[in-house]
Rosetta silent file (secondary structure, phi, psi, omega in degrees, C-alpha in Angstrom):
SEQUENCE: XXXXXXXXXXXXXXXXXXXXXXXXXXXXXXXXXXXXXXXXXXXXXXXXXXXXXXXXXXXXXXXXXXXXXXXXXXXXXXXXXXXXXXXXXXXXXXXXXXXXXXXXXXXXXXXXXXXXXXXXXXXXXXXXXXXXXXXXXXXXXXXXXXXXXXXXXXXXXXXXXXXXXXXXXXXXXXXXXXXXXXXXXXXXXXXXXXXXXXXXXXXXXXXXXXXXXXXXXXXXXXXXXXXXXXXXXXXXXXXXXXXXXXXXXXXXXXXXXXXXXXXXXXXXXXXXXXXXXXXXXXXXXXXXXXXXXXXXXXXXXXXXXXXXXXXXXXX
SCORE:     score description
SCORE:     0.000 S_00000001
   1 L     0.000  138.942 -176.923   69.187   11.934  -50.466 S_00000001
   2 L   -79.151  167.546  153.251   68.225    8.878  -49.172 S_00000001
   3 E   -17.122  148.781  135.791   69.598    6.383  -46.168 S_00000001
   4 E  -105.794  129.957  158.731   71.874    3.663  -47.199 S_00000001
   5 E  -108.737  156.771  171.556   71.202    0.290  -45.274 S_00000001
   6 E  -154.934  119.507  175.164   73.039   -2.506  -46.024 S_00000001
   7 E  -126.360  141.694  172.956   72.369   -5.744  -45.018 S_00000001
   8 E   -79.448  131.270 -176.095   74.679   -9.087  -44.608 S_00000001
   9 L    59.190   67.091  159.921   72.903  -12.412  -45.363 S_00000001
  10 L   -56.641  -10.270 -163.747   69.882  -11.127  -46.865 S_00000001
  11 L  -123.108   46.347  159.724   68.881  -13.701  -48.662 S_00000001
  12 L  -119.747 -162.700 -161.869   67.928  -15.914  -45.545 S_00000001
  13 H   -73.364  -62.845  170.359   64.301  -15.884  -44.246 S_00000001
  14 H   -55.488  -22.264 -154.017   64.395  -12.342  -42.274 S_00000001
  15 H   -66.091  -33.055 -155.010   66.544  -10.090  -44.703 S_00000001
  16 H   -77.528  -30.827  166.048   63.723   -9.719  -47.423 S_00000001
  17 H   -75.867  -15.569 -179.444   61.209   -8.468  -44.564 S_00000001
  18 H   -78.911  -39.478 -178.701   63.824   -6.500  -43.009 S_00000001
  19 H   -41.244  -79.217 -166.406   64.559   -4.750  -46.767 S_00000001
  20 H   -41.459  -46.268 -177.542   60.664   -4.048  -47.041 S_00000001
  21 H   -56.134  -62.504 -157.404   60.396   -2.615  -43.275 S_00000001
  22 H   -64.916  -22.045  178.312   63.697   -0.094  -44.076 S_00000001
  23 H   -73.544  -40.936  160.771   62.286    0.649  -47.653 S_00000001
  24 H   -49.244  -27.786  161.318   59.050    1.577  -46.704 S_00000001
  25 H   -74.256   -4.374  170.769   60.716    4.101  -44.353 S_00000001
  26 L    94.382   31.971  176.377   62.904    5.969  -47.405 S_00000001
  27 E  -110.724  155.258 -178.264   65.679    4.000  -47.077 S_00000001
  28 E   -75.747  134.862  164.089   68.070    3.009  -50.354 S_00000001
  29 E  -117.868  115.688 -174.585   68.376   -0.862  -49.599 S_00000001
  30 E   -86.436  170.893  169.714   71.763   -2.801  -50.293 S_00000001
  31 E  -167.806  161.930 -157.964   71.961   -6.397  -49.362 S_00000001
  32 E  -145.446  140.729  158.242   74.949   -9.055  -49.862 S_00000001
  33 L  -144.960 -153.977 -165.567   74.782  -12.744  -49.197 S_00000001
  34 L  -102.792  -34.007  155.124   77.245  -15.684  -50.279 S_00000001
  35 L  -109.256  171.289 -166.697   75.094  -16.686  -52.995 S_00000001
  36 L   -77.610  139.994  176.921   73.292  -14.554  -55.779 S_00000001
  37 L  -138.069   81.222 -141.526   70.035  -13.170  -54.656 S_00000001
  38 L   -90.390  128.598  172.465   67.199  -11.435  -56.143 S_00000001
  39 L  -139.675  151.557 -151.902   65.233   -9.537  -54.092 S_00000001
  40 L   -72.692  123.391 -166.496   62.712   -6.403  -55.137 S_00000001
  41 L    67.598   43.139  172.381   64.494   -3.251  -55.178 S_00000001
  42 E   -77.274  127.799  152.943   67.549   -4.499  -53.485 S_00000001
  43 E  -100.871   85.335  170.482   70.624   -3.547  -54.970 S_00000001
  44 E   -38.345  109.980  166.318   72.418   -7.062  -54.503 S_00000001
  45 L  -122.879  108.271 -177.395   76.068   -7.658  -54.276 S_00000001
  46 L   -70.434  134.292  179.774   77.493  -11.333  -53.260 S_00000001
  47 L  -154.190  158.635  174.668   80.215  -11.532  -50.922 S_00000001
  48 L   -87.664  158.001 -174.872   81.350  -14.159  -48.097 S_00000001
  49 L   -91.556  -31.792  169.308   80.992  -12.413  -44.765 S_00000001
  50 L   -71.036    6.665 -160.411   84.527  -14.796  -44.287 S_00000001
  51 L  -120.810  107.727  142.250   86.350  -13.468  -46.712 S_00000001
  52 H   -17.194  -65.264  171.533   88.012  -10.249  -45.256 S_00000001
  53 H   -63.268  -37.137  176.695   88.699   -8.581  -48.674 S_00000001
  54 H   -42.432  -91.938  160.033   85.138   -9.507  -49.568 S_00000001
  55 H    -8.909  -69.591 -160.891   83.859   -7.580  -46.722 S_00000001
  56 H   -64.911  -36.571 -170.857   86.222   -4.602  -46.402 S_00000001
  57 H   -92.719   -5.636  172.203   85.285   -3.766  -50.366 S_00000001
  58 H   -67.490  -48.925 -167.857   81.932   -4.082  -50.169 S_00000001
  59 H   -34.920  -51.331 -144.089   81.844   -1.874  -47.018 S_00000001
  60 H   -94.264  -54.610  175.785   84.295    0.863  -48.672 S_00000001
  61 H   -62.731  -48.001 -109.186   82.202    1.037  -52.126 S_00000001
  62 H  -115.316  -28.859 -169.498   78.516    0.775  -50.716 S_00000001
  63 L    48.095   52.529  168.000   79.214    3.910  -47.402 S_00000001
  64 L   -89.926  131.593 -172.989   76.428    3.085  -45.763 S_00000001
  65 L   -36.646  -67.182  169.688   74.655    4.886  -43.304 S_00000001
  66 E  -115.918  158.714  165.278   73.786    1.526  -41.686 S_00000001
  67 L  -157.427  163.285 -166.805   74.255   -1.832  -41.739 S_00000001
  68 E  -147.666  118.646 -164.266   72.152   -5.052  -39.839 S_00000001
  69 E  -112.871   81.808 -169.956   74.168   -7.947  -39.984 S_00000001
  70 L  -104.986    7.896  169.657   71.557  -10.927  -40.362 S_00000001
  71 L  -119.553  142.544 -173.337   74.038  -13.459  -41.340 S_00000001
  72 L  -161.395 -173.927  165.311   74.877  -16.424  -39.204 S_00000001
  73 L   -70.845   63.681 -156.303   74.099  -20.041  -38.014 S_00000001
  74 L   -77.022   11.789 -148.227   71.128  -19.307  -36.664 S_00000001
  75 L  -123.620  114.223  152.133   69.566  -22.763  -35.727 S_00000001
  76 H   -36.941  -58.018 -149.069   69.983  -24.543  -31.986 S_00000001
  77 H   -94.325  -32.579  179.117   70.160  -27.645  -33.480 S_00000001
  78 H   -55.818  -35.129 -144.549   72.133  -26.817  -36.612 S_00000001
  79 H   -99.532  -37.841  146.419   74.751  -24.804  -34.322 S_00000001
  80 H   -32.929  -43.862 -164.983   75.183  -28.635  -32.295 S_00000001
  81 H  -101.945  -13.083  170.189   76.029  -30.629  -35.190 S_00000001
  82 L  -120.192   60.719  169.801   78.675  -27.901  -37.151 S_00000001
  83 L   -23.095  -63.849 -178.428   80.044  -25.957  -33.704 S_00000001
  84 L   -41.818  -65.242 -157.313   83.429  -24.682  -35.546 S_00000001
  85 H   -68.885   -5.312  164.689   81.106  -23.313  -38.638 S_00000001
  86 H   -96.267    1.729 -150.069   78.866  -21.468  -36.060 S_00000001
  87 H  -143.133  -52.142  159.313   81.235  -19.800  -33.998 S_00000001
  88 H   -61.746  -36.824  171.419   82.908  -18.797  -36.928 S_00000001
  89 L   -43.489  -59.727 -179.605   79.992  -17.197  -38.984 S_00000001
  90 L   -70.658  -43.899  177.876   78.483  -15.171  -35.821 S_00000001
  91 H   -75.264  -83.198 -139.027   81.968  -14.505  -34.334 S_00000001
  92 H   -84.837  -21.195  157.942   84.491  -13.804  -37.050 S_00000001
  93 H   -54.322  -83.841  177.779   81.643  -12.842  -39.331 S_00000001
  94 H   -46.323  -45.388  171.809   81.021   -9.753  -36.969 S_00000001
  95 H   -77.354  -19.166  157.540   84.371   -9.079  -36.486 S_00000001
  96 H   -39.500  -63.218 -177.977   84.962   -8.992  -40.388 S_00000001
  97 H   -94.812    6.701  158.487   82.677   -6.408  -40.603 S_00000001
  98 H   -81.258  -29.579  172.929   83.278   -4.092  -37.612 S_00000001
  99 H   -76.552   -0.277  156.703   86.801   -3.979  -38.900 S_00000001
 100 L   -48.629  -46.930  175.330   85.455   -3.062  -41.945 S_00000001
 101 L   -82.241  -42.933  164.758   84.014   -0.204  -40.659 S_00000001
 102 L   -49.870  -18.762 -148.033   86.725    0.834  -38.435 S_00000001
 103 L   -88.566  -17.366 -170.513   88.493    1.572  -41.598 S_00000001
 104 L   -71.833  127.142  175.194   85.639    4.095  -42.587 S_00000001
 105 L   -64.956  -18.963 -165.504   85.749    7.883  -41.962 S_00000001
 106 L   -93.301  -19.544  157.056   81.745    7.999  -41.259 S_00000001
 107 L    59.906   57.350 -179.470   81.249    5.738  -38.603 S_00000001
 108 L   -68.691  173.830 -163.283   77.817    4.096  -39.864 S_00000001
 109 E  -110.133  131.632 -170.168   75.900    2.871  -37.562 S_00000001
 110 E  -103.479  140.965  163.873   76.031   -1.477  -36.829 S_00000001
 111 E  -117.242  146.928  164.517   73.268   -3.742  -35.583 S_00000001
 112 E  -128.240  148.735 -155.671   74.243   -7.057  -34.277 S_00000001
 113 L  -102.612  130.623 -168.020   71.465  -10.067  -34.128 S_00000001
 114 L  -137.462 -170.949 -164.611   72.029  -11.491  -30.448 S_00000001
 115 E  -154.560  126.063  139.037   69.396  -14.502  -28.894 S_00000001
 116 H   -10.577  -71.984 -171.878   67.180  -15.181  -26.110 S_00000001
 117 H   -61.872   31.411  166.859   69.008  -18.171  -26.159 S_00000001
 118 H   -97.133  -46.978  150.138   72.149  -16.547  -24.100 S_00000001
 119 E   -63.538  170.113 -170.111   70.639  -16.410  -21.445 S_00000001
 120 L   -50.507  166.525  160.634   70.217  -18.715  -18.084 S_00000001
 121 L  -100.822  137.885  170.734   67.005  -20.602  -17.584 S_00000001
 122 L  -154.314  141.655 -156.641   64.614  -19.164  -15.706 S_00000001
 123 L   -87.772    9.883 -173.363   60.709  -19.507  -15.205 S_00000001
 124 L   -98.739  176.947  173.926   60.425  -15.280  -15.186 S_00000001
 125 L   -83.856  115.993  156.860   60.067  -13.708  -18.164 S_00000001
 126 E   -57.998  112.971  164.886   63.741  -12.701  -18.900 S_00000001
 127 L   -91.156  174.039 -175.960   64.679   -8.969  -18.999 S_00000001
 128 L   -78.189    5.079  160.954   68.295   -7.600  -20.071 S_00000001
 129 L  -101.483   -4.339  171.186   69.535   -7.764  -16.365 S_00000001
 130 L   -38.797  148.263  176.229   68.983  -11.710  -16.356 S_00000001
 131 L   -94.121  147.333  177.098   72.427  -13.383  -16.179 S_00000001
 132 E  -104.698  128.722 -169.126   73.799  -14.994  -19.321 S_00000001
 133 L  -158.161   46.995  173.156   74.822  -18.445  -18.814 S_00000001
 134 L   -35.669  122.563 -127.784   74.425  -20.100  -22.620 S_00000001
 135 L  -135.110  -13.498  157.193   74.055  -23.901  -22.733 S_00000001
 136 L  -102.841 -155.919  142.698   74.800  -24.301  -26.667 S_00000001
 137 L   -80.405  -33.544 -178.181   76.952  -23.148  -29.341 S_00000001
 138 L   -69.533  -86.749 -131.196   74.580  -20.852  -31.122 S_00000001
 139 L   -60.260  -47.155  174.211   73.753  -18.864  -27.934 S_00000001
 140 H   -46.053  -37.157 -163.471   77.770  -18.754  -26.867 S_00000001
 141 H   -67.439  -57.449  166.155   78.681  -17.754  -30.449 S_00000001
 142 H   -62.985   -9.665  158.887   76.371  -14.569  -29.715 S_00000001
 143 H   -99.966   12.206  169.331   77.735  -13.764  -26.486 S_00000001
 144 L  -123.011   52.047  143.553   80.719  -13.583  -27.639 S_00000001
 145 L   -97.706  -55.737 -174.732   80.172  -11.301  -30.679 S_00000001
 146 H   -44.888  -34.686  177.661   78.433   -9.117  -28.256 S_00000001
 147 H   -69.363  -41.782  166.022   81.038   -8.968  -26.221 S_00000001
 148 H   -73.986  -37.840  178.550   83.647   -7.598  -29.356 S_00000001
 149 H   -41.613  -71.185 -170.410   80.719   -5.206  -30.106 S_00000001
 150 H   -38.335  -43.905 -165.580   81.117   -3.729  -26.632 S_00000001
 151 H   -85.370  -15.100  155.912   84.686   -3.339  -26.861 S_00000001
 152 H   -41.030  -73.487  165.842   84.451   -2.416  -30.461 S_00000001
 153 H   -14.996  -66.844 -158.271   82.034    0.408  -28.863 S_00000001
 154 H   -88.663  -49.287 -161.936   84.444    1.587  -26.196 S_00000001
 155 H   -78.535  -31.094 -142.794   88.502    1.154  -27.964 S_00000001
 156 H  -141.636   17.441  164.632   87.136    2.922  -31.433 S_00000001
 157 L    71.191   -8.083 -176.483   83.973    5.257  -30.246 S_00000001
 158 L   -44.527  132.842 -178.980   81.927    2.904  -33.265 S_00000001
 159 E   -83.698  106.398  159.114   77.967    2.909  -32.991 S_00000001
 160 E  -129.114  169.939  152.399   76.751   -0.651  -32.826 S_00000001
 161 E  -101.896  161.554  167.058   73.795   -2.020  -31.544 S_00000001
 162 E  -158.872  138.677 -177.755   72.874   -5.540  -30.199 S_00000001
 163 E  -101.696  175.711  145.289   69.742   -6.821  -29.791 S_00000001
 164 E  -145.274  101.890 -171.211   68.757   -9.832  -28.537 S_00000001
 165 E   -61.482  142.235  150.602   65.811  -11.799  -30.199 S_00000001
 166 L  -110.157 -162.359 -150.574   63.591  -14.417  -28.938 S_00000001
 167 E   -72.965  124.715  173.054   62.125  -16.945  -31.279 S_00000001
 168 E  -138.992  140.754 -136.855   60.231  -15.544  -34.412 S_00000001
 169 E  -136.580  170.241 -167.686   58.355  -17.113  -37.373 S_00000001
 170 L   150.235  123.220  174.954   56.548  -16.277  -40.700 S_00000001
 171 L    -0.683  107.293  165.521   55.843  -17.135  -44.494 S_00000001
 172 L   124.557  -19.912  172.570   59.073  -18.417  -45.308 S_00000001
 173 L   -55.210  104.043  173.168   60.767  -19.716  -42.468 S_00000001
 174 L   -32.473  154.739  175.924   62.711  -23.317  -43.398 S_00000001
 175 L  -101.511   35.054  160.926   60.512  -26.327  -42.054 S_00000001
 176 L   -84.544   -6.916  158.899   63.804  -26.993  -40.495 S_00000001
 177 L  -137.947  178.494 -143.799   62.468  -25.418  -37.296 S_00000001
 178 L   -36.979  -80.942 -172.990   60.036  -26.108  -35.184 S_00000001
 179 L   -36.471  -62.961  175.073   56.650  -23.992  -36.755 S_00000001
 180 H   -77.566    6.127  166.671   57.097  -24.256  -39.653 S_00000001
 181 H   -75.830    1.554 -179.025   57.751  -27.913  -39.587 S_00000001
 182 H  -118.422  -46.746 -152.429   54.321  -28.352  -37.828 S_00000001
 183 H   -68.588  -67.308  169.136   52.934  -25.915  -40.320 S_00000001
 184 H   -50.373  -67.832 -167.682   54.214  -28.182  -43.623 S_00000001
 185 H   -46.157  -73.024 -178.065   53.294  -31.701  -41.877 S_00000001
 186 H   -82.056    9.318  139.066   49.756  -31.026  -41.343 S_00000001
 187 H   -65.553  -30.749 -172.579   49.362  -29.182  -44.850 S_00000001
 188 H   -74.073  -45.735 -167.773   50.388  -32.048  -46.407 S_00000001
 189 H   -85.824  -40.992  176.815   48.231  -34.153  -44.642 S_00000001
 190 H   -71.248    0.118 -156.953   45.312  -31.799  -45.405 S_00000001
 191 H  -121.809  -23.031 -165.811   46.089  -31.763  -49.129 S_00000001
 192 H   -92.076  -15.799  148.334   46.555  -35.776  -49.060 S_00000001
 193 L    88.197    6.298  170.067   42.487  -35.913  -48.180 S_00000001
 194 L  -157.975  165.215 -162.211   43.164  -38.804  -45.459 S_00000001
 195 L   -58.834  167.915 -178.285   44.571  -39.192  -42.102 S_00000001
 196 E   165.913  170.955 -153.355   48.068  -39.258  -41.263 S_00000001
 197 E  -131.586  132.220  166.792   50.766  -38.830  -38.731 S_00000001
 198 E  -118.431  162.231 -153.972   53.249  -36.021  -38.343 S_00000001
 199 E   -90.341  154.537  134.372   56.870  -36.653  -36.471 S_00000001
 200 E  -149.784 -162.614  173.636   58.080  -33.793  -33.592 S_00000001
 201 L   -75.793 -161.497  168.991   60.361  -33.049  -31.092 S_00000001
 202 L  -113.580  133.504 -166.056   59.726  -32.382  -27.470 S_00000001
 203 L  -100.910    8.525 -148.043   56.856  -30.624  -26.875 S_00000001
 204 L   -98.185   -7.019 -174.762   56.987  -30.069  -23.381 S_00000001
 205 L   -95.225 -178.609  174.166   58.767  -26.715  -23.523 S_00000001
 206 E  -103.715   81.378 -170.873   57.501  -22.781  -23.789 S_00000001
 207 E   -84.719  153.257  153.032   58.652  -20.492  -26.288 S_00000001
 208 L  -109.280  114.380  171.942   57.915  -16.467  -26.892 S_00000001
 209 E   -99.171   89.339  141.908   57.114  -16.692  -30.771 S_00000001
 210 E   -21.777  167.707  162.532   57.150  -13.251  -32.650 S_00000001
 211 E  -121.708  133.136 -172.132   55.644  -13.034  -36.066 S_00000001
 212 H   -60.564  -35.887 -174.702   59.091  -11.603  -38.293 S_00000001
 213 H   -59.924  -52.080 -177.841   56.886   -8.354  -39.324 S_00000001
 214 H   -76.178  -12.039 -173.566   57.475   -7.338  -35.697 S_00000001
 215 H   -91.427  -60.802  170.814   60.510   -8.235  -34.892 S_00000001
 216 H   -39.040  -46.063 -173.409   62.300   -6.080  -38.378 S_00000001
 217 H   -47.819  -38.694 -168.450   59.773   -3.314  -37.364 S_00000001
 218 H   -75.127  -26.651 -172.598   61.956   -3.289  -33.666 S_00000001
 219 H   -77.286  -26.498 -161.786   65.275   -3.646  -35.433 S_00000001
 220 H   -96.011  -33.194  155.493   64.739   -0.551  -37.207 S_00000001
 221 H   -51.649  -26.245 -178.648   63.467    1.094  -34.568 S_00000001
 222 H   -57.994  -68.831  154.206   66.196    0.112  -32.278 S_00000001
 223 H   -15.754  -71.044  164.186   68.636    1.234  -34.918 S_00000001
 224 L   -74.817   -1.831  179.694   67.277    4.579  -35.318 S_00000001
 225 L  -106.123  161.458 -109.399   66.989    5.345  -31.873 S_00000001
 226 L  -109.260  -53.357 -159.878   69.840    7.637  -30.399 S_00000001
 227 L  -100.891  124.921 -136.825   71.474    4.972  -27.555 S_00000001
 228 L  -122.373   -9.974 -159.420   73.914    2.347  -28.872 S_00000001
 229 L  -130.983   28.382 -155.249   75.138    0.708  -25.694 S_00000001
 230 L  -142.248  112.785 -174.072   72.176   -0.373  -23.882 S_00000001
 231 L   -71.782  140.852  166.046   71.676   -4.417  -25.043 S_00000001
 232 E  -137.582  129.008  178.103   67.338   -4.924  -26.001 S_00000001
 233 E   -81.539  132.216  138.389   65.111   -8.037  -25.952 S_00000001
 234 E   -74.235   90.179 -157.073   63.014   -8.737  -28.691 S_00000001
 235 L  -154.031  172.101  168.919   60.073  -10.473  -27.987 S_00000001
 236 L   -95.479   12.843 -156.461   56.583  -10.699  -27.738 S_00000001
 237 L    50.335    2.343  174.838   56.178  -11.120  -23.973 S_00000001
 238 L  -121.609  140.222 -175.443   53.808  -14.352  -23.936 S_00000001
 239 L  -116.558  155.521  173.501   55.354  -17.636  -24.011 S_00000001
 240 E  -148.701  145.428  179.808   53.316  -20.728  -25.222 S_00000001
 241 E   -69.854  161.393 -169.848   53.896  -24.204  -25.011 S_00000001
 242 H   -66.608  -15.362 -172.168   54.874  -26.017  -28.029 S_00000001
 243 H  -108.959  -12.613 -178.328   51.547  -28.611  -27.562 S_00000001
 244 H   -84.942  -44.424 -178.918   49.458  -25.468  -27.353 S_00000001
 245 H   -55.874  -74.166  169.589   50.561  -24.409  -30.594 S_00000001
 246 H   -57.643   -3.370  156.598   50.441  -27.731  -32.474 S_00000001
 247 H   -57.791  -54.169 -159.005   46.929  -28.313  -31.121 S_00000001
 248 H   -59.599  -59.085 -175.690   46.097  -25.017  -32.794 S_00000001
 249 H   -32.820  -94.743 -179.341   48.059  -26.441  -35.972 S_00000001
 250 H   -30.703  -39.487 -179.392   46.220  -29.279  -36.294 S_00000001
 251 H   -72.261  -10.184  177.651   42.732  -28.090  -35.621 S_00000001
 252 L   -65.676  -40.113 -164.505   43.073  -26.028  -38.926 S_00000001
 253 L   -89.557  160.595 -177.512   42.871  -29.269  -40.773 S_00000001
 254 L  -109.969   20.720 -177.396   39.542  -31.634  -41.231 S_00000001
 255 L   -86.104  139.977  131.577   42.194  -34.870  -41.166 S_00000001
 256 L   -33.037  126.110 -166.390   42.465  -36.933  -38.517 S_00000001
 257 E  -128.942  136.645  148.205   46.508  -36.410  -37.226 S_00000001
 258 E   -88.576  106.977 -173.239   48.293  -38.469  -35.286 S_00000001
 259 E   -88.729  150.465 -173.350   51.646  -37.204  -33.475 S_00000001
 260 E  -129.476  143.308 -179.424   54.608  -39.019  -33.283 S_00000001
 261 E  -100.191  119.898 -166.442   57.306  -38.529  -31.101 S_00000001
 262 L  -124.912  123.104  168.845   61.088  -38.827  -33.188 S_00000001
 263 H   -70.247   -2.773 -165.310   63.770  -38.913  -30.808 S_00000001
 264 H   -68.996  -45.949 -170.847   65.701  -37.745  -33.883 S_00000001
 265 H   -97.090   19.717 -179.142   64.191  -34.047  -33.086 S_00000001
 266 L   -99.403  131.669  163.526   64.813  -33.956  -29.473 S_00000001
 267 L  -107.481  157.693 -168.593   68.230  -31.799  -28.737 S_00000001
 268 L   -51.703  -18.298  162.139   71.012  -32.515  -26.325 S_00000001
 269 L  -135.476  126.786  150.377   70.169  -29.545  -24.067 S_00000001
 270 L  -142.840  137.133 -178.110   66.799  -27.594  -24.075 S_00000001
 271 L   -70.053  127.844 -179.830   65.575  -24.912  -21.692 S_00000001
 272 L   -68.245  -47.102 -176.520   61.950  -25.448  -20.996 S_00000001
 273 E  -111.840 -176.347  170.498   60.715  -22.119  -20.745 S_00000001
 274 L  -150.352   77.852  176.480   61.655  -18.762  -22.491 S_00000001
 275 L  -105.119  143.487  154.339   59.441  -15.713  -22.197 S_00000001
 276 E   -33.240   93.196  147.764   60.280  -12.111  -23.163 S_00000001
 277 L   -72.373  135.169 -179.413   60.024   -9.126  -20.545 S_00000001
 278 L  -110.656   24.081 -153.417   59.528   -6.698  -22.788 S_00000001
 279 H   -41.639  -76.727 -153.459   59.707   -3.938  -20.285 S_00000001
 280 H   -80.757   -3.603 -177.393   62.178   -1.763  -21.443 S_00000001
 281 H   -94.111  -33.577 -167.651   61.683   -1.866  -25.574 S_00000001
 282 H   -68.586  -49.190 -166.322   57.992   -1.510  -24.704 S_00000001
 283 H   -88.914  -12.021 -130.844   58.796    1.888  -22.557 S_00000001
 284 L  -145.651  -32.523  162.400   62.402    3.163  -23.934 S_00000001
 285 L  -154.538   30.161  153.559   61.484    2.939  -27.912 S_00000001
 286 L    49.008   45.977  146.997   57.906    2.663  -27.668 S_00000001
 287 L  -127.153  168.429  173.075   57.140   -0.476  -29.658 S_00000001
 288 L  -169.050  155.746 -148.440   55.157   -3.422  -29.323 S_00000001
 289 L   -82.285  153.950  176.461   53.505   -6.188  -31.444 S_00000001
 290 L   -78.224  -40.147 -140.039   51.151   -5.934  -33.885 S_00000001
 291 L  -111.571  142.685  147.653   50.601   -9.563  -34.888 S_00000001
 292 L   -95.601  129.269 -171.192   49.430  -12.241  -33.134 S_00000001
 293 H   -49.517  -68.451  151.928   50.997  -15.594  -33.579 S_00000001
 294 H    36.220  -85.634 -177.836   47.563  -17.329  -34.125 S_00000001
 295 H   -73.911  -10.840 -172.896   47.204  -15.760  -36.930 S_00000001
 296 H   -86.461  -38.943  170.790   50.838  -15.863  -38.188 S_00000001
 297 H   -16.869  -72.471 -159.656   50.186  -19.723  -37.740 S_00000001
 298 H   -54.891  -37.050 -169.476   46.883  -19.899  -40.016 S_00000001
 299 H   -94.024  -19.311  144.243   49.074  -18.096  -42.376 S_00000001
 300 H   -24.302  -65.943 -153.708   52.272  -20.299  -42.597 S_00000001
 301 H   -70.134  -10.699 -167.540   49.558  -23.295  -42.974 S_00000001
 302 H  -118.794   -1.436  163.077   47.559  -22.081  -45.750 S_00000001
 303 H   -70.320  -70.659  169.366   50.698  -20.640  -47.467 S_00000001
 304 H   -24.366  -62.458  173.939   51.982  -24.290  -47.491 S_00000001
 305 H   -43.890  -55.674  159.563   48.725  -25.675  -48.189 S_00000001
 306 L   -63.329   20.182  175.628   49.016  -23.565  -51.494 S_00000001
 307 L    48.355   16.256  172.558   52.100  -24.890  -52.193 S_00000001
 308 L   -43.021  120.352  176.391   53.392  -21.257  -52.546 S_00000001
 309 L   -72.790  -32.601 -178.400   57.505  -21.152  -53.282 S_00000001
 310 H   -52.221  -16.369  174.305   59.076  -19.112  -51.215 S_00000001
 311 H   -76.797   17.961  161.110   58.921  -21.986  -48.439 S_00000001
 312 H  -120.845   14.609 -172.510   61.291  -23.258  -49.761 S_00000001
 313 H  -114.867    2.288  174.857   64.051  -20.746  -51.052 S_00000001
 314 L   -96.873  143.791  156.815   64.476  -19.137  -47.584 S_00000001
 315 L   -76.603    0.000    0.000   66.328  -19.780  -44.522 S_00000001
């Protein structure tokens, strides 16, 4: 008989790649978001992750073996302008469904989605002994669900995990952050057959960018591997600046581009750099990435360029 996974907010921009990673692996995949969602061989059921009864009856029909909990605010800049509505989704979200699960005799096994962006700035590559010293609302709102995992963990013996991702991208990704918002502008501009100017942000910082096939690949590994209490970054270990990237963008196109700097996209705090150590995921569950961003770029830009729908029905 197979697995059951079940995953919450499925229907944003990771859940359809994580469903594909766990199916290809023999698992039956449920998935639940707030609105109706179709996705192939999912067996969908909509529920609010805020609504307590919602929650507790999905949990209590569906028994699942697992569950990966992919819904939240997930956006720096988003998680600035509705604080309350982020700190509820990731916190009270999470605790919805661990008490869900307390209630269960089977004691499935929980992933929680945790961020890079908890910890301090620092010009190393951050590992999981780095001190956490978050500077927004998204990154607080994940340390403090992590923080009810652990004790979740310890008062009721419950398996979760928590990860903590750094920044990852891919066919599908809203052009409400950064790539693929570089990705759209100069498709657009290549499809419009003359020159043109696209708006950004500040460009001056360093990100470690994943491609989303690896980062789902890590969750399930993570998931499946035997120790529950031990926090793991997700990342690719190379950080690149944000002008290195958009150079890259841009040379894909035969337009002349012009950049513009909109103070509009600049946010009230940003850390300049962020790289992965990827020490311990690399030695302790033996993955590491396949994809190079590069290429995850080219394929954002020429997805766009085809006008292709899913960029726009995803988070």
């Amino acid at each position: 008989m197979k697995k059951k996974l079940l995953i919450f907010g499925i229907g944003g921009f990771v859940g359809p790649y994580l469903a594909r990673e766990f199916q290809e692996h023999g698992y039956k995949v449920y998935g639940s978001d707030i609105a109706a969602k179709k996705i192939d061989n999912v067996d969908f059921r909509q529920a609010n992750i805020l609504e307590v009864g919602s929650v507790d009856s999905l949990v209590s029909d569906i028994q699942p073996d697992m569950i990966v909990n992919l819904a939240a605010i997930s956006s720096v800049g988003v998680s600035w302008k509705i604080p309350q509505t982020t700190m509820s989704v990731n916190v009270i979200g999470a605790l919805n469904i661990m008490e869900a699960v307390r209630k269960l005799d089977t004691n499935p096994r929980i992933m929680f989605i945790g961020s890079s962006e908890e910890y301090e700035e620092s010009n190393e590559p951050i590992s999981e002994q780095t001190p956490l010293n978050a500077n927004n609302p998204y990154g607080i709102s994940k340390m403090a669900q992590e923080r009810f995992a652990e004790i979740y963990r310890e008062r009721y013996g419950m398996q979760i995990y928590c990860v903590r991702s750094f920044n990852h991208t891919g066919i599908g990704q809203k052009d409400s952050f950064v790539l693929p918002s570089f990705c759209k502008q100069v498709a657009e501009i290549e499809k419009s057959g003359k020159p043109g100017t696209i708006k950004v942000g500040n460009l001056a910082v360093e990100r470690d960018f994943s491609d989303v096939r690896d980062i789902v690949r890590a969750y399930r590994m993570i998931i499946e591997s035997d120790d529950c209490t031990k926090i793991i970054n997700v990342g690719s270990g190379e950080a690149y600046s944000l002008t290195e990237l958009l150079e890259y963008i841009v040379s894909l196109s035969s337009q002349k581009i012009e950049i513009e700097v909109d103070p509009e996209r600049f946010r009230p705090v940003d850390t300049r750099r962020i790289c992965c150590d990827t020490s311990y995921i690399n030695e302790e569950i033996g993955w590491k990435p396949k994809y190079v961003i590069f290429d995850t770029l080219r394929n954002m830009y020429e997805n766009f360029k085809d006008n292709k729908e899913r960029n726009t029905t995803s988070d």
